[in-house]
C-alpha positions in Angstrom: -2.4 -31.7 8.8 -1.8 -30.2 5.0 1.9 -28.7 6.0 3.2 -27.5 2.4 1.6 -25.1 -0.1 2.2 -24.2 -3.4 2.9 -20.9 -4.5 3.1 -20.9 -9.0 4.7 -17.7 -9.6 6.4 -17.9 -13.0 3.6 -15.7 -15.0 4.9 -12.7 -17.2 2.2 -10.4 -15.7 1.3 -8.9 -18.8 -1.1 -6.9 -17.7 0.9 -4.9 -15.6 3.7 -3.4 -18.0 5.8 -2.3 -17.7 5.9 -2.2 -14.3 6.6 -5.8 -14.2 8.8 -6.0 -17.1 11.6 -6.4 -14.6 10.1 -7.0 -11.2 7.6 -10.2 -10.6 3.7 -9.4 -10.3 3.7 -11.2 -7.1 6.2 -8.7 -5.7 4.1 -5.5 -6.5 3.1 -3.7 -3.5 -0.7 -3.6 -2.0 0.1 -0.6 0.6 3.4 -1.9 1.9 3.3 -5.4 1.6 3.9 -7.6 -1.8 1.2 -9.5 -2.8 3.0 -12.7 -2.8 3.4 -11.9 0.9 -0.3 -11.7 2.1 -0.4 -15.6 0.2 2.1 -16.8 2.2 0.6 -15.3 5.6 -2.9 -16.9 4.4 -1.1 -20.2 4.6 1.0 -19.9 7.7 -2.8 -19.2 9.2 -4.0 -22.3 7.7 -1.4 -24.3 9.6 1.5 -24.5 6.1 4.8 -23.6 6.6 6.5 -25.8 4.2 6.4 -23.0 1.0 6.7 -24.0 -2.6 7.4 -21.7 -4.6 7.8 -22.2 -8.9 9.3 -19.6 -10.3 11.0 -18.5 -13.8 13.1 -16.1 -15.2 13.6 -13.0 -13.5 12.2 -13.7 -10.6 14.8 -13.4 -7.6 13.4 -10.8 -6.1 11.0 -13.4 -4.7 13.8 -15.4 -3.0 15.5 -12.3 -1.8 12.1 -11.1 -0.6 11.7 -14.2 1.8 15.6 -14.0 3.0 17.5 -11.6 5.4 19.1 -8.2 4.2 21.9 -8.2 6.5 22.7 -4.5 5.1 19.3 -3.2 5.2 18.7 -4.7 8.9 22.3 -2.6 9.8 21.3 0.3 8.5 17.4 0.4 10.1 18.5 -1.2 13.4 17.2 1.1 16.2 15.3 3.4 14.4 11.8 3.1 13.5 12.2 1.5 10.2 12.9 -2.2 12.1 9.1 -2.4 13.1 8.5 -2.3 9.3 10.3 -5.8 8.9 9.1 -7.5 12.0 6.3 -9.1 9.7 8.4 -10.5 7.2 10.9 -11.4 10.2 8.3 -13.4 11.7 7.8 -15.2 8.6 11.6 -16.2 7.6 11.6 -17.9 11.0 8.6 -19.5 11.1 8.3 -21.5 7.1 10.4 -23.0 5.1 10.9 -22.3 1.1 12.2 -24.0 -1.0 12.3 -23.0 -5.3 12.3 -24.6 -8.4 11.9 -23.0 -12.0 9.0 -23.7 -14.6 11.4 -23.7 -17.9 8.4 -23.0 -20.1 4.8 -21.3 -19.5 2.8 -24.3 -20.1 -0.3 -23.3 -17.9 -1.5 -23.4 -14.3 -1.7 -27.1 -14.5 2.0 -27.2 -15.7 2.9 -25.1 -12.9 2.4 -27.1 -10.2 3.4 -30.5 -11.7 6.7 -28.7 -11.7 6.4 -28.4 -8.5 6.1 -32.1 -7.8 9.4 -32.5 -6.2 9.0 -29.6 -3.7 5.7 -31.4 -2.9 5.9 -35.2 -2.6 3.9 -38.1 -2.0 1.2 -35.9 0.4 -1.8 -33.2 0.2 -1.1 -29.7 -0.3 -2.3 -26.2 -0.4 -1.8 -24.2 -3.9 -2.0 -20.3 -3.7 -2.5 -17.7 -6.4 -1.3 -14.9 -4.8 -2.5 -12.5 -7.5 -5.4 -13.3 -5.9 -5.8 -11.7 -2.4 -8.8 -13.0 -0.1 -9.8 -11.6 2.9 -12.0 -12.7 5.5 -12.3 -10.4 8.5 -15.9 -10.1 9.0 -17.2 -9.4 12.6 -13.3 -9.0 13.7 -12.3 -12.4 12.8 -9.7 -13.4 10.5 -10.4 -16.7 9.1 -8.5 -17.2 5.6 -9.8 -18.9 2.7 -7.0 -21.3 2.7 -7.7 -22.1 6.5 -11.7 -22.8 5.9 -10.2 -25.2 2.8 -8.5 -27.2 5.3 -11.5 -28.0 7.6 -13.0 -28.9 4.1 -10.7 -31.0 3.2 -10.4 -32.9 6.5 -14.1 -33.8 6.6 -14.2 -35.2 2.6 -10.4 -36.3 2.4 -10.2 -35.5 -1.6 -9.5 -32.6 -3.7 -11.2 -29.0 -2.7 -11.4 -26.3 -5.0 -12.9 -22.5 -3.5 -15.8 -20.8 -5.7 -17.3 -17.7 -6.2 -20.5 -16.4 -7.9 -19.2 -14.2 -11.2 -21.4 -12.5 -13.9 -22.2 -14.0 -17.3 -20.4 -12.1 -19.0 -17.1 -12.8 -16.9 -17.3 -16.3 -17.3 -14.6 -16.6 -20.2 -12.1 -15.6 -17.9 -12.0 -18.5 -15.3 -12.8 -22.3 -14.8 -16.5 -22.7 -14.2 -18.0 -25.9 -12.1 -21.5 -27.5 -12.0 -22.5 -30.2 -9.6 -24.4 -31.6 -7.2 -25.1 -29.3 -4.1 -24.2 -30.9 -0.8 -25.0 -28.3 1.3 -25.5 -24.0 0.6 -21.5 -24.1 0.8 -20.0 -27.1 -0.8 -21.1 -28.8 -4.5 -19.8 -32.4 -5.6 -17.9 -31.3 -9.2 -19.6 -32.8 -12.1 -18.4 -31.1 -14.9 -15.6 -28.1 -15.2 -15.0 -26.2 -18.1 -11.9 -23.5 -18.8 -13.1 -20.1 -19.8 -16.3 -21.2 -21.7 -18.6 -18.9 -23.7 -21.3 -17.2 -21.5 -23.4 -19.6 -24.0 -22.0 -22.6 -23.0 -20.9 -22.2 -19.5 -22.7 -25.3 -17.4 -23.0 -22.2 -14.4 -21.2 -18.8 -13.1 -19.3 -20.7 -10.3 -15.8 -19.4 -10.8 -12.7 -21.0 -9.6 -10.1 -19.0 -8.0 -6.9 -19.4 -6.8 -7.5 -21.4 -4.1 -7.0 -24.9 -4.1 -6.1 -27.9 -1.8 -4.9 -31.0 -4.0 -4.2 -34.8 -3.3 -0.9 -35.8 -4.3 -2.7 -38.2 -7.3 -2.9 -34.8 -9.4 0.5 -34.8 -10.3 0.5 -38.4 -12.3 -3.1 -37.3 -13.9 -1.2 -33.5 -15.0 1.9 -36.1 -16.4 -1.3 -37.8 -19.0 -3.3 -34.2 -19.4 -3.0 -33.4 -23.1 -2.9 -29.5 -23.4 -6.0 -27.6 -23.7 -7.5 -24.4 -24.1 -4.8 -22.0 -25.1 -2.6 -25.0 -26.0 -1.5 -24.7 -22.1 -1.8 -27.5 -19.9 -5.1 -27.0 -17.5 -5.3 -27.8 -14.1 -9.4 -27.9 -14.4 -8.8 -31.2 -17.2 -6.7 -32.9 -14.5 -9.5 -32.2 -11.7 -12.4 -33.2 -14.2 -10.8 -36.4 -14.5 -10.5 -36.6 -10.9 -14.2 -35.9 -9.8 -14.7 -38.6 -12.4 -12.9 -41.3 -10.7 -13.6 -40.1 -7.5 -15.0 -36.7 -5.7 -13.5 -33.1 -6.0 -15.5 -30.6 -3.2 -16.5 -27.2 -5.0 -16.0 -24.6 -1.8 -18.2 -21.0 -1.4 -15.5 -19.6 0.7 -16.3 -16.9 3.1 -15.0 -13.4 2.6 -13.9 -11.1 -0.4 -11.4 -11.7 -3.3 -9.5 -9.2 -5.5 -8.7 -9.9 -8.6 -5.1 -8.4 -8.5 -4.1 -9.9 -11.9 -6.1 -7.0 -13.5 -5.8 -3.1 -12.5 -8.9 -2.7 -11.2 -9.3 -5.5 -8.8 -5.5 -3.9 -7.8 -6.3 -0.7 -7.1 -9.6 -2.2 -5.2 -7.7 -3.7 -2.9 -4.9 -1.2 -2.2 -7.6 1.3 -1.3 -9.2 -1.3 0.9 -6.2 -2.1 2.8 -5.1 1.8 2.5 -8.7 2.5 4.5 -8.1 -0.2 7.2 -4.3 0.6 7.6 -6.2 4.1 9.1 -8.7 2.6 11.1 -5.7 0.5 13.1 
């Protein structure tokens, strides 16, 4: 079992001011729950309680987030306002989190060798809760993070999730090529970070999904900085599909892009629709 997942959460969220000029992107609200929140229930599904989370500066209201109000639960108790917090209750007693600070934005790959000690000597889960997946199809809810697991189980080595994005979109993510196993899963040959639609080896996205073995973080200790001068996590898997295998995953289900407005407001209507159909 894969009990601990990662949860880098130190980003300015530019794109969002200046709304989040005070208050962490991860904490902005999709209907009535933060986005950081629907990560961390992805995980719980896919069997991870142990919750990493890196975090920087002004970013408590993560912490207090995941913590009991003993105020607030005076004030609501008996009324109809508890049934609003039986979610998050749920979820303080089921996980543990634990926090540790990334002094300098240094990149995704930075990020999580940060969170090295949270993590330790064992395979883990790493969310980007910016972006929200779904997967109810046909009533079921089976998470992204979930079908990783079963991936990861049956290839034992590094598992990145995919998705199929125009040409013109490439720029903006890490794009795979490889050798097809199967219509789902690809052997990684090659990964480059936000190439020209020219020189893009495919339009096989990564997103923010990932299961890692704990060998990442001494390959992230020897990655020189890339693109953007920020230390990449897709250098540190490229070296390890060359020493080894890293599993390129077609997840099932829908992603929003909640990093960017549109992809935001996407997914609040989505939720706002099925919060009136329950």
């Amino acid at each position: 079992m894969i009990h601990k997942c990662l949860f880098p959460a130190a980003g300015y969220g530019t794109r969002f001011l200046p709304a989040t000029k005070a208050q962490p992107k991860e904490m902005l609200p999709i209907v009535t729950k933060p986005l950081i929140q629907y990560g961390v229930e992805e995980a719980i599904a896919a069997g991870m309680r142990d919750i990493a989370i890196v975090t920087g500066r002004n970013k408590r209201a993560i912490e207090d987030h995941f913590d009991l109000t003993y105020e607030l639960e005076h004030q609501i108790s008996g009324t109809k306002g508890e049934e609003n917090l039986r979610g998050i209750r749920e979820i303080i007693k089921r996980c543990t989190f634990s926090y540790t600070r990334q002094q300098q934005m240094r990149g995704l790959g930075d990020a999580i060798l940060t969170g090295e000690p949270l993590i330790g000597n064992m395979p883990f889960g790493v969310i980007l809760a910016d972006d929200l997946c779904i997967n109810d199809a046909d009533g079921q809810d089976y998470g992204v993070m979930a079908q990783m697991v079963e991936v990861y189980n049956k290839y034992r080595c590094s598992v990145v999730a995919v998705e199929e994005v125009p040409r013109d979109e490439v720029h903006k993510y890490g794009i795979v090529a490889g050798q097809a196993i199967d219509d789902d899963h690809m052997m990684i040959k090659s990964m480059v970070e936000k190439p020209s639609a020219d020189a893009a080896p495919s339009n096989l996205a990564i997103i923010g999904r990932y299961i890692l073995t704990p060998d990442i973080f001494d390959t992230l200790r020897h990655t020189e900085p890339g693109r953007g001068g920020e230390v990449q996590i897709t250098d540190a898997l490229q070296q390890q599909a060359e020493r080894g295998m890293v599993i390129a995953y077609r997840f099932k289900g829908q992603r929003f892009d909640c990093g960017g407005i549109d992809g935001f407001v996407a997914a609040t209507n989505h939720f706002y629709q099925k919060t009136l159909h329950d």
